[in-house]
N, C-alpha and C positions, 0 to 999 in steps of 0.2 A: 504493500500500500504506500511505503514512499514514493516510490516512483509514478502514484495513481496522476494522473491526469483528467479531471472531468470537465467535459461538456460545457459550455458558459451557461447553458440553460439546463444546470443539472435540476436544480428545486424550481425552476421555473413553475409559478402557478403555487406554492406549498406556502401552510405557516409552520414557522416554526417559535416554537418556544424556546428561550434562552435563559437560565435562571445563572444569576452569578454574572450577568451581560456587562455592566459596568470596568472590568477591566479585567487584566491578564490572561488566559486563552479565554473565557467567554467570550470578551470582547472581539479578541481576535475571530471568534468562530460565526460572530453576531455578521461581522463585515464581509466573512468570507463566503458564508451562507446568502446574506444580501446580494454580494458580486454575482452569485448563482443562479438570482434570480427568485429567492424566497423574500416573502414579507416575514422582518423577523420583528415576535413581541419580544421586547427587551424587560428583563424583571432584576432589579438590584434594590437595594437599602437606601443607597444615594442617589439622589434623584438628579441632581446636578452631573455626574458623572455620565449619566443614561442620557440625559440632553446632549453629553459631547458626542458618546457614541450615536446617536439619533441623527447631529449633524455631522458627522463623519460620512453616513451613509447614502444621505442623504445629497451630500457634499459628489460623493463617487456616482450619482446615478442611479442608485438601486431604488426599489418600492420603497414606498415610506412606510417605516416602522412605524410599531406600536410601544408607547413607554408603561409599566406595569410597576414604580415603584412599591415596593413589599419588603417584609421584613421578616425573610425563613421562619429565623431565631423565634418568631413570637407568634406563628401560624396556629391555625386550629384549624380542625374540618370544617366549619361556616365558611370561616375567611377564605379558604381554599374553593371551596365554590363559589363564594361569590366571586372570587378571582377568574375563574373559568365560565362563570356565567358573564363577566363583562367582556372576557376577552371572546367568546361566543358573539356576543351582540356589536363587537367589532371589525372582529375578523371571520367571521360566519365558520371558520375549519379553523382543523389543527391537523396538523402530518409528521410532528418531531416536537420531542422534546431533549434540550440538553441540560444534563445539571451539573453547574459548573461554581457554582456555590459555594464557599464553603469555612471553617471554624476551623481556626488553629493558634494557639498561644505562644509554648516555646518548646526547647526539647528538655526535656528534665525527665530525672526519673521518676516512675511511679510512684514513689515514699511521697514527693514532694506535689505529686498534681491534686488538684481538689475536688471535690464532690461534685461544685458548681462549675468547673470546668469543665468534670466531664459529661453534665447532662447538656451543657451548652453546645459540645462538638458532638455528641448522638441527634441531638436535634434537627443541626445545621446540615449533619454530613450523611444521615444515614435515614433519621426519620423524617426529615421534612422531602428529600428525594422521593422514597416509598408514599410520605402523604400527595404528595402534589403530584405523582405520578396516580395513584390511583381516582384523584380527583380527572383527569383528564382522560382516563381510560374511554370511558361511552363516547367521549368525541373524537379521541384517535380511533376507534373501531371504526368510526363513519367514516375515514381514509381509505382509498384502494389499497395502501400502504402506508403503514407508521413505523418510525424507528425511535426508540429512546435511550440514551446514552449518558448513562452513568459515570462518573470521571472517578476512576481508580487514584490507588497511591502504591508505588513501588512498595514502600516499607509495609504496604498493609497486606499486600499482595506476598512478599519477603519481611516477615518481623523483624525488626533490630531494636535493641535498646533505645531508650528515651524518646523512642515516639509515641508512646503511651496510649491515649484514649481515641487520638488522632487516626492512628495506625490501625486500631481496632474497629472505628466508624467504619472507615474506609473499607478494610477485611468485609463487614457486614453485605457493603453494596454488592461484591461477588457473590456472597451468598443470598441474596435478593435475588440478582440478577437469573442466576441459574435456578431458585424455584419458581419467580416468576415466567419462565419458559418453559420451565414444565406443564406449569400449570394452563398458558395458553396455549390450543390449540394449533397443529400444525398448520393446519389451514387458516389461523385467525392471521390478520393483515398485519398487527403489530409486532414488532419483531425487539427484544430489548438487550443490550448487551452492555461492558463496563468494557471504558476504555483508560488502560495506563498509561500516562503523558511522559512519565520519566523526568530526568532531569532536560530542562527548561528553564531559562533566563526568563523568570516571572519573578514578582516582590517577596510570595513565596519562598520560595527555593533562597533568593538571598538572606532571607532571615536564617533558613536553616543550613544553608553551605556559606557562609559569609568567604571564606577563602576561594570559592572558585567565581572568575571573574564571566560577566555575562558573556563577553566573548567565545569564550570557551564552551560553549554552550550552546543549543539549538535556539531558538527565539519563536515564540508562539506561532509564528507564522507558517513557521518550519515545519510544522504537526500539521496545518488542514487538511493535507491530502488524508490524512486518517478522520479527521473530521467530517469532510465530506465525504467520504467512503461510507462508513459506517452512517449518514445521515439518509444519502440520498439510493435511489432506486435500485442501483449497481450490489449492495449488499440485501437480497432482499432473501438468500438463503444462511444468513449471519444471522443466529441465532442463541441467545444464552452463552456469549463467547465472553471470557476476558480475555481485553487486545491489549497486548504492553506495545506503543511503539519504540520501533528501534531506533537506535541511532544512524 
């Protein structure tokens, strides 16, 4: 899939949802999916941030987004319908969702992480993907095709010390991902899989490798051919997989 290449009209006609769109690979994936040819709803915390990406896109030609500012962290099931009921009443479909969100403090050991830490990064990383994905489920059924893409993490995928509750969110979305495929239908249109980004020159990654310089490093943009892979039409027998990209 690095060397994927698609089509300028791969989502052509498609919405997609983007959770986490305000920066680092979401953003990057909000613009790349745009370039594609999708109207993407862009859903972040910061609303100001969503506006740059909004005119970024907006800036390159693509359909005009939708902004969806929301706040994971503090979701319940109403709010998650209402969120899908307005974006319903905006963008009439849904064809993808990406959940690129996410909760992270520092790397410390276990002894040292807190209670409240760790129901904040289950929330963000594991349980609010699982809630807002099943909020969207009856509307991606209505798709010829739907793909949703869950955003792995190396360490959760491979444990190593002091990644702690982070690692363990993370861990969970795999095992989502592969019961939720079970449990859908071979035949059903939706297709769900977790994809690991690896190291990546994101704010991220600088917090937790401070010694390796972004250079050195792939740069979000570097990853969409996996992005749109897995998003668009070309993956429609990708199912229940985790994808680490490589380098």
């Amino acid at each position: 899939m690095k060397n994927y290449q698609p089509h300028s009209d791969l989502l052509a006609g498609r919405v997609i949802l983007v959770a986490g769109a305000s920066s680092g690979l979401g953003r990057a994936a909000s613009l790349a999916y745009a370039r594609h040819g999708a109207t993407v709803a862009l859903l972040a915390r910061n609303e100001a941030r969503l506006e740059a990406v909004y005119d970024e896109i907006i800036l390159a030609g693509g359909p005009e987004p939708a902004m969806f500012p929301f706040d994971l962290g503090a979701a319940d099931d109403r709010g998650l319908e209402n969120l899908v009921g307005t974006l319903v009443h905006h963008l009439g479909r849904l064809d993808g969702v990406l959940h690129s969100a996410y909760q992270f403090f520092n790397l410390t050991p276990l002894a040292l992480q807190t209670l409240e830490q760790w129901q904040s990064m289950m929330r963000v990383n594991l349980i609010a993907p699982f809630a807002l994905t099943r909020a969207c489920l009856p509307l991606l059924r209505q798709a010829p095709d739907a793909s949703v893409i869950f955003t792995g993490e190396s360490h959760g995928h491979h444990p190593a010390a002091y990644w702690g509750g982070y690692a363990v969110a993370k861990s969970g979305l795999e095992t989502l991902t592969r019961i939720w495929s079970d449990e859908l239908a071979a035949d059903d249109g939706v297709r769900i899989n977790t994809l690991i980004p690896g190291l990546v020159a994101t704010t991220l990654r600088a917090r937790t490798h401070p010694g390796l310089t972004p250079d050195s490093l792939p740069g979000p943009d570097d990853l969409m051919p996996w992005y749109l892979y897995l998003m668009g039409p070309d993956s429609l027998s990708v199912r229940g997989q985790i994808v680490e990209c490589a380098p």
